[in-house]
Structure formats: structure tokens, C-alpha cells
C-alpha positions in Angstrom: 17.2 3.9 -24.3 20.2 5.3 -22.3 18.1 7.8 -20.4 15.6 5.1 -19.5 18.0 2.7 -18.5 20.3 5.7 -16.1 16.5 6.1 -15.1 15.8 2.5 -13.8 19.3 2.6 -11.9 18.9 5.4 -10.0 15.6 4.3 -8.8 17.1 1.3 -8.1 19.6 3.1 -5.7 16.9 5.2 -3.9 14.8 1.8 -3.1 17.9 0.1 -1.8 18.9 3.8 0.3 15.0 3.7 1.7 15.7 0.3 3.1 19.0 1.0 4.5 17.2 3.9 6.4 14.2 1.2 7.6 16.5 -1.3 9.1 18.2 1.3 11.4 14.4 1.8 13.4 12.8 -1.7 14.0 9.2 0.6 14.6 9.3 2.2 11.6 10.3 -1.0 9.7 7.1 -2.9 11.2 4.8 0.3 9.8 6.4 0.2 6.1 5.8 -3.5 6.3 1.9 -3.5 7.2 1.1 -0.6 4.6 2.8 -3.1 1.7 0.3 -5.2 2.3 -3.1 -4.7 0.4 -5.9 -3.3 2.0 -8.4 -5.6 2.3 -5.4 -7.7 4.4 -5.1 -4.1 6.3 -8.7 -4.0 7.3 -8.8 -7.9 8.4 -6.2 -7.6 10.7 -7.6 -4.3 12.3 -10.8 -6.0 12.8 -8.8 -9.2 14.6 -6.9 -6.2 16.5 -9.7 -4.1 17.5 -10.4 -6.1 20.8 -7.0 -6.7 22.3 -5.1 -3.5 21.0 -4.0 -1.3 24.1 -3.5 2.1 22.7 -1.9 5.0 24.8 -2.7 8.4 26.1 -0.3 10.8 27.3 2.3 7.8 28.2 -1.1 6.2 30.1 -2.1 2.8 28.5 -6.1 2.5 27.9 -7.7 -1.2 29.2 -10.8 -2.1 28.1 -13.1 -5.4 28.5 -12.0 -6.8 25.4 -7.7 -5.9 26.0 -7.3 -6.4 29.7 -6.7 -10.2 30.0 -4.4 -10.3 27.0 -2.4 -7.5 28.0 -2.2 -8.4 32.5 -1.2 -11.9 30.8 2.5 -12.7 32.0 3.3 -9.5 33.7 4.3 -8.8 37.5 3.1 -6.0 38.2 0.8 -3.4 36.3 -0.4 0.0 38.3 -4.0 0.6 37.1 -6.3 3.5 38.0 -10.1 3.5 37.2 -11.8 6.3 36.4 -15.1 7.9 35.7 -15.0 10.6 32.8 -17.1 12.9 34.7 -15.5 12.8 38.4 -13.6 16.0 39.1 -10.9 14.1 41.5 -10.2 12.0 38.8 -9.4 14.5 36.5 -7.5 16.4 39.4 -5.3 13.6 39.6 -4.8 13.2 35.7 -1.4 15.3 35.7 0.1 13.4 38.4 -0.7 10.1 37.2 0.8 10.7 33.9 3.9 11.9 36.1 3.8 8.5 37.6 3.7 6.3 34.2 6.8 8.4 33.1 8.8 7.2 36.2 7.4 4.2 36.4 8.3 3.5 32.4 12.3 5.0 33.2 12.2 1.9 35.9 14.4 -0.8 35.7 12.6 -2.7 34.3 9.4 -0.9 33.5 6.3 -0.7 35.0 3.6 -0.1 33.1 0.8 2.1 34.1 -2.6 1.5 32.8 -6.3 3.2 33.5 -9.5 2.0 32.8 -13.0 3.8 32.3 -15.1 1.9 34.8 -18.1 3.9 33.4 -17.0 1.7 29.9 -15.7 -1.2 31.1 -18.7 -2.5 33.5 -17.0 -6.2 34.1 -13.6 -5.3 35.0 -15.5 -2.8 37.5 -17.6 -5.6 38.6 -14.6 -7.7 39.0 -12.3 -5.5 40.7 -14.9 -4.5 42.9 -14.7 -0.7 42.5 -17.3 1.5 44.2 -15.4 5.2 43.8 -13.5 7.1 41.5 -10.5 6.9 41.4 -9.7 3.4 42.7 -6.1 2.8 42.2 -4.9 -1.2 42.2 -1.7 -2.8 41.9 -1.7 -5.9 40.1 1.1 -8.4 41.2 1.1 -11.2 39.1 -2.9 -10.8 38.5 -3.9 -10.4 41.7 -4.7 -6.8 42.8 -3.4 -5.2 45.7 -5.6 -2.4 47.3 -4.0 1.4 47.5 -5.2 3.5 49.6 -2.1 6.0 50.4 -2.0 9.7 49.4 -2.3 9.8 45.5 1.0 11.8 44.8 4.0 11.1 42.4 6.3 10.2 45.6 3.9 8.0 47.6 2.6 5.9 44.7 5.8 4.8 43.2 7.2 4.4 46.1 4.4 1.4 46.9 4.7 0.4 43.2 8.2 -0.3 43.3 8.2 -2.2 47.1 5.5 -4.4 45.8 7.2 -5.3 42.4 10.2 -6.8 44.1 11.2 -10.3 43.6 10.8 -11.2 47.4 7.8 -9.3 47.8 4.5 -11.5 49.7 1.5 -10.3 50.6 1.1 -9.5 54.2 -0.8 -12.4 56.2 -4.4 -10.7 56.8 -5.0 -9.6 60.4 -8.2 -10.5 60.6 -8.7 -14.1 62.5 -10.0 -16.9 61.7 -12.4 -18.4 64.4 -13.5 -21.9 64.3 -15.3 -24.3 66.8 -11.7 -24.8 68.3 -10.8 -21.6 69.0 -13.8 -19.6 69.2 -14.7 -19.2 72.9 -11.2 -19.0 73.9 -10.6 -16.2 71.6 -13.6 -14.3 72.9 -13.9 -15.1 76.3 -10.3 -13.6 76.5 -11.2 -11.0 74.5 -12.0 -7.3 76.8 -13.4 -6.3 73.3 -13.7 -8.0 70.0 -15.8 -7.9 67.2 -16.7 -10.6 65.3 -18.2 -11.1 61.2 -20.6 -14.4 60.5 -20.8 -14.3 56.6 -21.1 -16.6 53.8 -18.0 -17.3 51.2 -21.0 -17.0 48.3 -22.6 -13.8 49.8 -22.2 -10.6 47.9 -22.8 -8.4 51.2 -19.8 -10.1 52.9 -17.3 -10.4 49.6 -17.7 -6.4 49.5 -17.4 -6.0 53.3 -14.4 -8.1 53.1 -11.4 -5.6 52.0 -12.6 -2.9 54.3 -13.0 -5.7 57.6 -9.4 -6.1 56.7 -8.5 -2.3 56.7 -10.0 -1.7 60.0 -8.3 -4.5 61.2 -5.3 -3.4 60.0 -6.1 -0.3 61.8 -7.4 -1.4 64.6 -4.4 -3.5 65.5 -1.9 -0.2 65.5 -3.7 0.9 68.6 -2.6 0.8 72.1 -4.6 -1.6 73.7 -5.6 -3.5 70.0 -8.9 -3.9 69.2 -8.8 -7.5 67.6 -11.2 -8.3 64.3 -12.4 -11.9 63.5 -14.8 -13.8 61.2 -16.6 -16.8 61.2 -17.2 -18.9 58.2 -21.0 -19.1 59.5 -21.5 -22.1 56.8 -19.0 -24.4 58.2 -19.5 -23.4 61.8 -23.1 -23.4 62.0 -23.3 -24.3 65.3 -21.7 -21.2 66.3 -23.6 -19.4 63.9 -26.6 -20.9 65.4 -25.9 -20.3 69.5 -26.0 -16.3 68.3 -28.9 -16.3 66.4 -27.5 -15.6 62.5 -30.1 -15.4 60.1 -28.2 -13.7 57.3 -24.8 -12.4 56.1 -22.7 -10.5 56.9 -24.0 -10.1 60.5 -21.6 -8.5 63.4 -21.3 -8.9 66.9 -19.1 -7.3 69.9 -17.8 -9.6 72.2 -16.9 -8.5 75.5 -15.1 -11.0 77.9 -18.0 -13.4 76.1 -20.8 -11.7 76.7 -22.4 -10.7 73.0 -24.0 -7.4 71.9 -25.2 -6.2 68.4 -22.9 -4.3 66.6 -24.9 -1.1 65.0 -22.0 0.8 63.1 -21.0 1.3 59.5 -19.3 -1.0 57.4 -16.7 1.1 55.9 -12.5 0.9 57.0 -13.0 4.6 59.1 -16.8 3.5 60.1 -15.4 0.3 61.6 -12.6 2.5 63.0 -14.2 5.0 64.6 -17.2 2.8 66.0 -15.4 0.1 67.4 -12.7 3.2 68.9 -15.5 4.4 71.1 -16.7 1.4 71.9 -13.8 -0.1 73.3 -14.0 3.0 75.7 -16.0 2.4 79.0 -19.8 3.3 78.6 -19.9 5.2 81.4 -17.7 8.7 82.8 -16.3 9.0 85.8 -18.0 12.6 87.4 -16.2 13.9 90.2 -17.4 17.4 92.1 -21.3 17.8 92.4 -20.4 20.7 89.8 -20.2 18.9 87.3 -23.9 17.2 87.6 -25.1 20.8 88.2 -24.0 21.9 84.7 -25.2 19.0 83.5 -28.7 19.4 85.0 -28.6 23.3 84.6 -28.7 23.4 80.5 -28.7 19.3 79.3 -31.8 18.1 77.1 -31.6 15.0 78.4 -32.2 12.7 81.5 -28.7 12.5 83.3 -27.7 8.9 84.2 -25.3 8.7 87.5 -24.5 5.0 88.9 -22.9 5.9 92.6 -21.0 3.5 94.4 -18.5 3.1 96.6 -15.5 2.2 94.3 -14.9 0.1 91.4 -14.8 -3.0 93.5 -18.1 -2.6 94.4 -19.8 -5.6 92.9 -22.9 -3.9 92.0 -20.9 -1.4 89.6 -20.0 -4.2 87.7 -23.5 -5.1 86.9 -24.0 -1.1 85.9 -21.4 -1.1 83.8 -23.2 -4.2 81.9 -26.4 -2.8 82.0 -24.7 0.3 80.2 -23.1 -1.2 77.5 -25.6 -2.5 75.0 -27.2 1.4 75.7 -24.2 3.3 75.5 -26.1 4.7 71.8 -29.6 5.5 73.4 -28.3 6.9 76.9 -25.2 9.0 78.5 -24.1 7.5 81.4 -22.5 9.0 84.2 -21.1 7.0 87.6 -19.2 8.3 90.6 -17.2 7.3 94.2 -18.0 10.7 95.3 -19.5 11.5 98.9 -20.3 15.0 97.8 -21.8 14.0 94.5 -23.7 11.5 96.5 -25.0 14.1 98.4 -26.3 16.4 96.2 -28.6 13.6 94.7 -29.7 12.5 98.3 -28.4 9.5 97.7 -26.2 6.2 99.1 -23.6 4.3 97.8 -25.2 1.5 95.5 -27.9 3.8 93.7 -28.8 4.4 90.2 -29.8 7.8 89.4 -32.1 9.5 86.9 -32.6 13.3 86.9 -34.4 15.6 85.0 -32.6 18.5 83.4 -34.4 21.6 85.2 -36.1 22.6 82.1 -38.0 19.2 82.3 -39.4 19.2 85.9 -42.2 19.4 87.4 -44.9 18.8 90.3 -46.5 16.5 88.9 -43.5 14.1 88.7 -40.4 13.5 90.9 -37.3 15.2 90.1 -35.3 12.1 91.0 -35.8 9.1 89.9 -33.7 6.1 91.9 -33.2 2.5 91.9 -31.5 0.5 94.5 -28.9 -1.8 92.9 -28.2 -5.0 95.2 -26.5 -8.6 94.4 -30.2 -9.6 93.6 -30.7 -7.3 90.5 -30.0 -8.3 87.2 -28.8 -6.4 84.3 -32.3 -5.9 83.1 -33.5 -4.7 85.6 -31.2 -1.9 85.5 -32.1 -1.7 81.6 -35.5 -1.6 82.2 -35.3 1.1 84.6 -33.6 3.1 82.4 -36.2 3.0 79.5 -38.9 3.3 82.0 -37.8 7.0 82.9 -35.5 8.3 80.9 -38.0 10.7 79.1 -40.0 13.3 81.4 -43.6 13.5 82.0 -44.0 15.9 78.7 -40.6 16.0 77.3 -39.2 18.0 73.7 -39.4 15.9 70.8 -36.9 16.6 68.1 -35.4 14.8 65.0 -32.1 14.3 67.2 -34.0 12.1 69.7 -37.3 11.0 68.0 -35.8 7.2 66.9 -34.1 6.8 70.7 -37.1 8.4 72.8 -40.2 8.8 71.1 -41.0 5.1 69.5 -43.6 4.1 71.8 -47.6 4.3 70.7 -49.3 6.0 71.8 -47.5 9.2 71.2 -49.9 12.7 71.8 -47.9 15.4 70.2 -48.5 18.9 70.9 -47.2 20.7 67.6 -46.4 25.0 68.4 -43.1 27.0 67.8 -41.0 25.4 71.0 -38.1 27.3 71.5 -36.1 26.6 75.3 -33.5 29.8 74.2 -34.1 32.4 76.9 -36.2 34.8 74.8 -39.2 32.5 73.8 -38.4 29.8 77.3 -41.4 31.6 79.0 -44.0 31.0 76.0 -42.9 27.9 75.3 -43.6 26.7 79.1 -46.5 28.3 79.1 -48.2 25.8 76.2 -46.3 22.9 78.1 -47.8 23.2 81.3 -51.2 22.8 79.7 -50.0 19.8 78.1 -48.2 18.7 81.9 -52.2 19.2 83.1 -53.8 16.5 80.8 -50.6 14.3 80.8 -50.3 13.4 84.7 -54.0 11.7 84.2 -53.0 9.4 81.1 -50.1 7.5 82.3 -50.8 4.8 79.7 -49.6 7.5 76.9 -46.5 9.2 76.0 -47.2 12.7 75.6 -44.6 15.3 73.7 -43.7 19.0 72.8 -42.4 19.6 69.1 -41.7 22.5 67.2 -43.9 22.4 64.3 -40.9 23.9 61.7 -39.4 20.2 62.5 -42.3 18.4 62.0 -43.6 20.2 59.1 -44.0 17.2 56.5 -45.6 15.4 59.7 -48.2 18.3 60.4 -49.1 18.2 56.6 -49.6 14.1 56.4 -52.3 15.1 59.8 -54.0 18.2 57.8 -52.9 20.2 60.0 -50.4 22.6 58.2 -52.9 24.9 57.1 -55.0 25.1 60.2 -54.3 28.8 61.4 -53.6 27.9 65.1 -50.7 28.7 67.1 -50.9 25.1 68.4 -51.9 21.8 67.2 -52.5 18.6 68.5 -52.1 14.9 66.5 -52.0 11.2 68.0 -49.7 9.0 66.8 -51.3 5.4 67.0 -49.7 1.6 66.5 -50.1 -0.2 62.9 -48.9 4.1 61.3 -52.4 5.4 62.4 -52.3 8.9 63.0 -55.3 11.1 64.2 -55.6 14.8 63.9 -57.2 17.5 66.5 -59.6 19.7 64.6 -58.4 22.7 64.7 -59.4 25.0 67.9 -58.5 27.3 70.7 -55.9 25.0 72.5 -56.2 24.4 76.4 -55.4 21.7 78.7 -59.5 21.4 78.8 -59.5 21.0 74.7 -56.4 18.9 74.7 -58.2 16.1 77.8 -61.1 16.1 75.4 -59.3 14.8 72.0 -57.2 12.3 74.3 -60.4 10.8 75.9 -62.3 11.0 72.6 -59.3 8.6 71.1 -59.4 6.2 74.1 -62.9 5.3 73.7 -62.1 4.5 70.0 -64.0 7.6 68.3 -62.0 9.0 66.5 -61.6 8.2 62.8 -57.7 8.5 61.6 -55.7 10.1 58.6 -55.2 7.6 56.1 -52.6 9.2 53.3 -54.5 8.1 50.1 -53.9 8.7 46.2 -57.1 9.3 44.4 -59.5 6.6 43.7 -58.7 5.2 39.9 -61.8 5.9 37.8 -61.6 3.0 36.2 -60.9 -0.1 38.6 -61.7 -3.3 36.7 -58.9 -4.5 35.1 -57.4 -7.7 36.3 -55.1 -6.6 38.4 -57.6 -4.2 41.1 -55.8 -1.4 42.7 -55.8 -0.8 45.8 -55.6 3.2 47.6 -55.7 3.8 51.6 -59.3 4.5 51.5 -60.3 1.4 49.8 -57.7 -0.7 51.7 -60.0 -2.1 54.5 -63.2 -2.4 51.9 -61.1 -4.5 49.2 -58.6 -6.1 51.3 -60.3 -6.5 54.6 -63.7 -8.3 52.5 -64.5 -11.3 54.6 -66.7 -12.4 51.0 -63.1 -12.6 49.2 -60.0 -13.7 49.2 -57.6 -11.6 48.2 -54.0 -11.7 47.3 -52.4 -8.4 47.4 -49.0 -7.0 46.3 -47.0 -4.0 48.1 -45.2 -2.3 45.4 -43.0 0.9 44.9 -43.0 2.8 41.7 -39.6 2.9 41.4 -38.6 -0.7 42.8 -37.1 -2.7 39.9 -38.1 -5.8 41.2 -41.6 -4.6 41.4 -41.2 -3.8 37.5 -40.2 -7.3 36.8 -43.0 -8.8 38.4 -46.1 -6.3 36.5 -46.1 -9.0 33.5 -46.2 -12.1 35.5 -48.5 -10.4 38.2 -50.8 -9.4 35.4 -51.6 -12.7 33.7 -51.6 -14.3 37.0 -55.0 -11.9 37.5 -56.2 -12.7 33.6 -55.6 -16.1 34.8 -58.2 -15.8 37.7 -60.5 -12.9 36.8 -62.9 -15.5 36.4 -63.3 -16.2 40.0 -65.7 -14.0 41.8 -64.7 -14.3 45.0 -60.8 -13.7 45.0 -59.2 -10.6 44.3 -55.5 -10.1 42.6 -54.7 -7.0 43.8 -51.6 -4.1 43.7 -51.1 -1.0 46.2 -48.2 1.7 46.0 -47.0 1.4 49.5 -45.5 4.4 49.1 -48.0 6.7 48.5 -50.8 5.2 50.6 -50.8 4.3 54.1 -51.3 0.2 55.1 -54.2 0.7 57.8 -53.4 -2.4 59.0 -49.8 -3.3 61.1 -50.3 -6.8 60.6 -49.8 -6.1 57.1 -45.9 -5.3 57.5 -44.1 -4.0 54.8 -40.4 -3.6 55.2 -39.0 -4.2 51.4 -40.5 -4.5 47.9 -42.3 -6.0 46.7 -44.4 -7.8 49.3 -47.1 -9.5 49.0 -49.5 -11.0 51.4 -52.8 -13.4 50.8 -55.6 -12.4 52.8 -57.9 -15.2 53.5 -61.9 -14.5 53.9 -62.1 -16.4 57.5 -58.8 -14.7 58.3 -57.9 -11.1 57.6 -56.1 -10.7 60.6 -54.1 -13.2 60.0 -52.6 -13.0 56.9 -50.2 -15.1 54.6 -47.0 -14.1 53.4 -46.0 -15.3 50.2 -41.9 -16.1 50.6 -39.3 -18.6 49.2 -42.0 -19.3 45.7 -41.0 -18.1 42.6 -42.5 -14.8 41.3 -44.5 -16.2 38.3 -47.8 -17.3 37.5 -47.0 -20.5 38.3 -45.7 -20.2 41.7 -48.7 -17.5 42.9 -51.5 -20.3 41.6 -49.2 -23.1 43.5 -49.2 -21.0 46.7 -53.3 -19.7 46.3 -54.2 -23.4 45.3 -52.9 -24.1 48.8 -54.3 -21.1 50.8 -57.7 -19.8 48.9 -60.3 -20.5 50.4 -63.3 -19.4 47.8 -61.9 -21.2 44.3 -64.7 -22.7 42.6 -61.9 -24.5 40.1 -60.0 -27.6 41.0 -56.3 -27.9 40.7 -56.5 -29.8 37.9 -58.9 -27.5 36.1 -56.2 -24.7 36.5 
């Protein structure tokens, strides 16, 4: 009994010594605490936990969906990185953000530093808008400041610690606000401005909107500034209106007033750099004949050279207009210069356009020249400039095909062009054949190409495979293209084709999959080959959908498009029908398809003039609404549908 009982006090002693130790760490205390409780309390509160517990890694706390709110709750300011597992700068940067959430956590007081798998946590990604990896924010007080400085120890914590001051605001955004009362003052003033219509409920313009601000951040550090502004387009509409916006976000430069469509990206350094050379005059200043010889001597382009008499004169002012809204497609070129002058055989008041020497020939002028008085306009200069820029038989390339080469009819002679002083002798030689056939067809563009950059184009003609050193293909409106058959080429060969394709007999190159071996379901599909036999039937209607295979939208649709043609399979004369727009050619342009899907009705009485289906809803309901309206050949009434 004595040993039991010395027993009993000595455990006694050890208990009370364990507790001692417990209350001395107010961590450890909290642990011993939880694992006294019984189990099935353990596993209730790690199942309430589970959501909002922030765990750590490597001094880095982990946000999730389910933690984030709870944990930005009542804090000023949180650093927070996200992240993709996979990206290689993120894990580059991994070291040196923990490095930051060590100083950061010696601060006084602490800051703590968070990260976030974007890849994981989709709706803080969605929320915070992140489009890259890493994206670092700075949440002050729950709103997130962007951070796009160098991503070291020194520069971060720096901007950490300025923005978690006391005192600290916000800058006031640079970009202005233009309304109906200050509008045309601000860009009538304005030598250059550019301006953003968009929606407060557009997704386009809410992603645009932190990078507008950027670049006019930017933009308003340079010597002149270039000012941004925006327009709430729904609460101005009549300003919206007088410039023609249809959608959101749409941009447009002002200059002094006068508007012009802004064609540049719509990123911070996009926006930068674009609007940087735009503010820039469209046009150089040349000075010594010289320099329009080199120019001429080894340039693959029309050289564009305004002379006047000085910048007073009044007709350079309407030049320098007519260049602006060009400065993409053209280089222009203007001089004061007597001498220059004379070596284009020129006076003062004169637009010029010259042929580089590679380009010329007898068959056309080598200088082309317009007379600019008070009494022509700034199209007319425009005009004049598209009318001749491109020579009688010029070089089509990749570079310049979108700028020079748009125009249909477009005769392309396909061979191994090559201007480099080896191969400049054959490839004139082929040219001056073309040069022969072209100075009769005035009506027609008529190009050079080297058929290694027009490879995929050669093979949609049939032509890859032909074994001639030089082949010939039309390219017509409405994407019809028509193929020579392969022969000897000569200018005589060449007149033939081009002649043969004026007088409408020639058949063109449809791109076509394979006809489906089995074709009656309810839903008929539809091939190049079979387009103008299915679609163009003046016995049916037909209502047709544009589809690609990988369109998502398209995918959603199949179901409802599919009992919409069980729905009618009954009716003989109209046709539900599908067609992969992008693996068979539409021989139709007025059958436009620019997005998918697209579909169009095409009435028996009318195929030319065909119905687009827009604003109904994609479902069974909506299509019979909209062919209950437009169908010509239903042997049902409404009210039997």
C-alpha cells in the first residue's frame, strides 16, 4: 500500500511539472489541448476547418477559394502572388519570394505574404483578373493594387511597405473622363489623343481597363504627353453615336478633332509603342535628291514624296491629312527641296509616286504625279495613292499581301522569284511575260510570288505537284480561285487562261471534304461540292449552319440543332442543314462567314439573298419562330407545329 500510494504522488508531481512546462508556450498549450479531446470531436472540427484553414509553405501562406475571404477579412495589406505549378518564371521567382515573406513577416507590424495557385483556385483568378503567371497584387484593405516593377527582394518590399502606410491613397487614374461637356473641347485641343467608347458591363472593356490606365500612365511621362480618355458610351450615347460605335471597347485617335480608327494592340507596351509613333508626323522630311535615289535604287515599294514649297504651303497641310489615316499601308516622304524637285521633274505643290527601279517598265510611266491645289480634297489625295501605289506586275509577298494585294481579281504568277543579284535576271525574264499580257487587262491586278511562300496557296489550286517551273492561279471575289492547267508558260499561254476566265469558262477550285456516304439523317450535310446543289435548290428552302469543329459554341448548339431537323424532317421541301466552314470553301460571298456558328436561311425565290438568323435564341424554339416567319415551302401551319 505504501509503494502504491509513493506511486500515485509522484505521478501526481510529473502531471503538475508537464503543465508548468505547457503554460510557458501558448502554441504548444493550444496542441495538448485539442489532442485531449476525443477523436470524433478531433475529426468534426477538422472537417469545419478544412475550408478556411491557411496553411504555410516555406514561410509562404497557401489561399485557396474556400480560405481567401476569411483570411483578407480585416487586414491592410496582404502581398499575394499567383502562380501556375507548371510555369518556369514562377518557379524562378520561388526563392526570392520566400526572401520577401521573411522580411516582410520581421516588419513592424507584419505583412503577410500569401500565393495562390490560379490553376486551383479558378474564381479568385477570375476575380482578380489574372491572365499570366506570376501576377503579383497588393491588397490594401481588399482592394488590389497592380505590380508590375522588377520582381526582386529590394523592389517589392519596397512598394509593399509605401503602400501599407497609414496615409497611403491610391493615385487619381490618369485616364480622363470625357462627357458631353467636355468632350469636343478636350479633343479639338488635343494634337493627338486617343479616346476608349466601352460599356461598364462589357467584359472586353473591364480587361482592357488596367492596361488603358498603364499606358496612360506611361504615356503622360513623355515630352509632349500623349493624353488617354474614355467615354462611358452608355451614358453618352450621343457621342457614341456621331462616331459610329457599334460595340465595346472601340478606339479612336483624335487629332485636333478630326477622328481616325485606331488599329493597335491593347496591351500597356502595345498602347505605348503604337500611340508613340503615331503621335510622330506621318510623313519624313527628305532633303538631297540622294536620298530618293537610294530609296528608288534598292526599295520594294512605291516611294511617296509630297513637294512643296514650305510648311506654310496650304496644300501640305491637306497631304499631311491625306497621310495620316495611311501612315500603316504607305511610307511617306515630303520635301522643300529645289534639287529634290528636280530630280522628279517636278513643281512645288506635287504629289509623287515612283517606282523602285526593279518595278519599271515601258509599258507604264515611271512617275506617277498628282497636282495638289486648294480645290482637292483629302480623298483625292487618298485615292491617288491606292490607285498606283502597286506597279503594273508588282512582287507579292506575305509582308505586303493584306496592304497590296486585296483586290479581285488577282492573276498570280507562282515561280521561284528571287530580286538578289544572282537569280534578278531569271526572275525578270518570267516577269516580262507576265508585263506582256498585263498592260492589255487593266481591269485586273496581276502579281509575281515565289511559290516557297505561297506553298499552302499552290496546294489549295492543285498546283503543288504540277512539275512546272511556273504556274499560274486566279484569285476571284466570293474565295473563288481558279487553276492554270499545267503547261509550258509564255505570255501567249498566260493571255489565253486570263481571257478564258473573263468570258466565264473556267470552272474553279472548290476545297471540299469527301461526300458522306450516308446523307439522310436529319440534319443533311453539306461539302463544297454539294454547296450550290443543296443550298442553292430553288425547290427548297433551306436553313443552313456554318460550323467549326472545334468551336464550343457550335458544340452546344448539335443537340438543339438536331431535334430542330427531327422536328421538320417531315417537310419535303426545307432542308436543316450543317457545313464545316473550315474545311470546305462557301462558293457563295453572299454567304459571309466571319465567326461561329453562323447560320443563314436560304429562301427558294431568293438564294441570293439570304437571311441571317441574329438576336433569336439558339433552340428549337427560336429556329421554328424565325423559319415560321421566313419559309416559304411549309405545308404545316403555326399552330400545327
Amino acid at each position: 500500500m505504501r509503494n502504491t500510494a509513493l506511486l500515485l504522488i509522484v505521478l501526481l508531481g510529473v502531471a503538475h511539472f508537464m503543465t508548468e512546462c505547457r503554460c510557458q508556450d501558448g502554441e504548444y498549450e493550444e496542441l495538448e489541448d485539442e489532442e485531449d479531446e476525443s477523436d470524433d470531436e478531433v475529426e468534426e472540427d477538422d472537417d469545419d476547418d478544412d475550408d478556411t484553414e491557411v496553411k504555410e509553405e516555406n514561410g509562404v501562406l497557401v489561399l485557396t477559394d474556400g480560405n481567401f475571404d476569411t483570411f483578407a477579412e480585416g487586414k491592410d495589406t496582404v502581398l499575394i502572388e499567383f502562380y501556375a505549378p507548371w510555369c518556369g518564371h514562377c518557379k524562378q521567382f520561388a526563392p526570392e519570394y520566400e526572401k520577401i515573406a521573411q522580411t516582410l513577416r520581421e516588419n513592424d507590424p507584419p505583412i503577410p505574404v500569401a500565393k495562390v495557385d490560379a490553376t486551383q483556385a479558378k474564381d479568385l483568378g477570375s476575380r482578380f483578373e489574372v491572365s499570366g503567371y506570376p501576377t503579383i497584387k497588393i491588397l490594401k484593405r481588399g482592394e488590389p493594387v497592380d505590380y508590375d516593377g522588377d520582381r526582386t527582394e529590394k523592389a517589392i518590399v519596397a512598394r509593399v511597405r509605401e503602400i501599407s502606410h497609414p496615409d497611403w491613397k491610391p493615385p487619381p487614374e490618369v485616364t480622363l473622363v470625357l462627357t458631353k461637356d467636355n468632350f469636343d473641347e478636350t479633343v479639338n485641343n488635343a494634337d493627338i489623343i486617343l479616346v476608349e467608347f466601352y460599356a461598364p458591363w462589357c467584359g472586353h472593356c473591364k480587361s482592357l481597363a488596367p492596361e488603358y490606365e498603364k499606358a496612360a500612365q506611361e504615356l503622360s511621362r513623355r515630352s509632349p504627353p500623349i493624353p488617354l480618355a474614355k467615354v462611358d458610351a452608355t451614358v453618352e450615347s450621343d457621342i457614341a453615336s456621331r462616331f459610329d460605335v457599334t460595340g465595346y471597347p472601340t478606339l479612336k485617335i483624335f487629332r485636333k478633332g478630326k477622328v481616325f480608327e485606331y488599329n493597335g494592340p491593347r496591351e500597356k507596351y502595345g498602347i505605348v509603342n503604337y500611340m508613340g509613333e503615331q503621335a510622330g508626323p506621318p510623313s519624313k522630311q527628305v532633303q538631297a535628291a540622294k536620298q530618293v535615289q537610294e530609296l528608288l535604287k534598292d526599295g520594294d515599294d512605291a516611294v511617296i514624296i509630297g513637294v512643296f514649297s514650305s510648311e506654310q504651303d496650304a496644300v501640305y497641310e491637306t497631304y499631311i491629312e491625306a497621310c495620316h489615316s495611311l501612315r500603316e499601308d504607305f511610307t511617306f516622304r515630303h520635301t522643300f527641296s529645289s534639287e529634290v524637285a528636280k530630280l522628279l521633274k517636278v513643281s512645288p505643290g506635287q504629289v509623287v509616286i515612283a517606282q523602285p527601279e526593279k518595278f519599271r517598265s515601258k509599258y507604264e510611266p515611271a512617275l506617277r504625279t498628282l497636282p495638289v491645289t486648294d480645290s482637292t480634297s483629302v480623298s483625292d489625295v487618298q485615292e491617288f495613292f491606292k490607285k498606283h501605289v502597286i506597279p503594273l506586275v508588282g512582287h507579292r509577298k506575305p509582308s505586303n499581301d493584306a496592304k497590296r494585294y486585296t483586290k479581285r481579281p488577282l492573276v498570280v504568277v507562282y515561280y521561284g522569284v528571287d530580286f538578289s543579284f544572282d537569280y534578278r535576271k531569271a526572275t525578270q525574264f518570267w516577269r516580262s511575260k507576265v508585263l506582256e499580257v498585263a498592260q492589255d487587262f487593266p481591269e485586273y491586278t496581276f502579281a509575281i510570288a515565289d511559290e516557297e511562300d505561297y506553298a499552302d496557296e499552290l496546294k489549295s489550286l492543285g498546283l503543288s505537284e504540277s512539275g512546272e517551273e511556273v504556274n499560274v492561279g486566279i484569285l476571284a471575289d466570293g474565295s473563288k480561285r481558279f487553276a492554270m492547267e499545267p503547261d509550258d508558260f509564255d505570255s501567249d499561254v498566260l493571255r489565253e487562261f486570263v481571257i478564258a476566265f473573263k468570258k466565264g469558262k473556267l470552272k474553279p477550285i472548290i476545297k471540299s471534304q469527301p461526300l458522306p456516304k450516308n446523307n439522310k439523317g436529319p440534319v443533311k450535310v453539306v461539302v463544297g461540292n454539294t454547296f450550290d446543289e443543296i443550298v442553292m435548290d430553288t425547290q427548297k428552302d433551306v436553313l443552313i449552319e456554318f460550323y467549326a469543329p472545334w468551336c464550343g459554341h457550335c458544340k452546344k448548339l448539335e443537340p438543339d440543332f438536331l431535334a430542330l431537323g427531327k422536328k421538320y424532317k417531315s417537310e419535303k421541301n426545307l432542308v436543316i442543314a450543317k457545313m464545316d466552314a473550315t474545311a470546305n470553301d462557301i462558293p457563295n460571298d453572299k454567304y459571309k462567314v466571319e465567326g461561329f456558328p453562323t447560320i443563314y436561311f436560304a429562301p427558294s425565290d431568293s438564294k441570293h439573298k439570304p437571311v441571317k438568323f441574329e438576336g433569336g435564341d439558339r433552340t428549337v424554339d427560336g429556329f421554328s419562330k424565325f423559319l415560321e416567319e421566313h419559309a416559304t415551302k411549309l405545308s404545316h401551319t403555326r399552330d400545327e407545329l
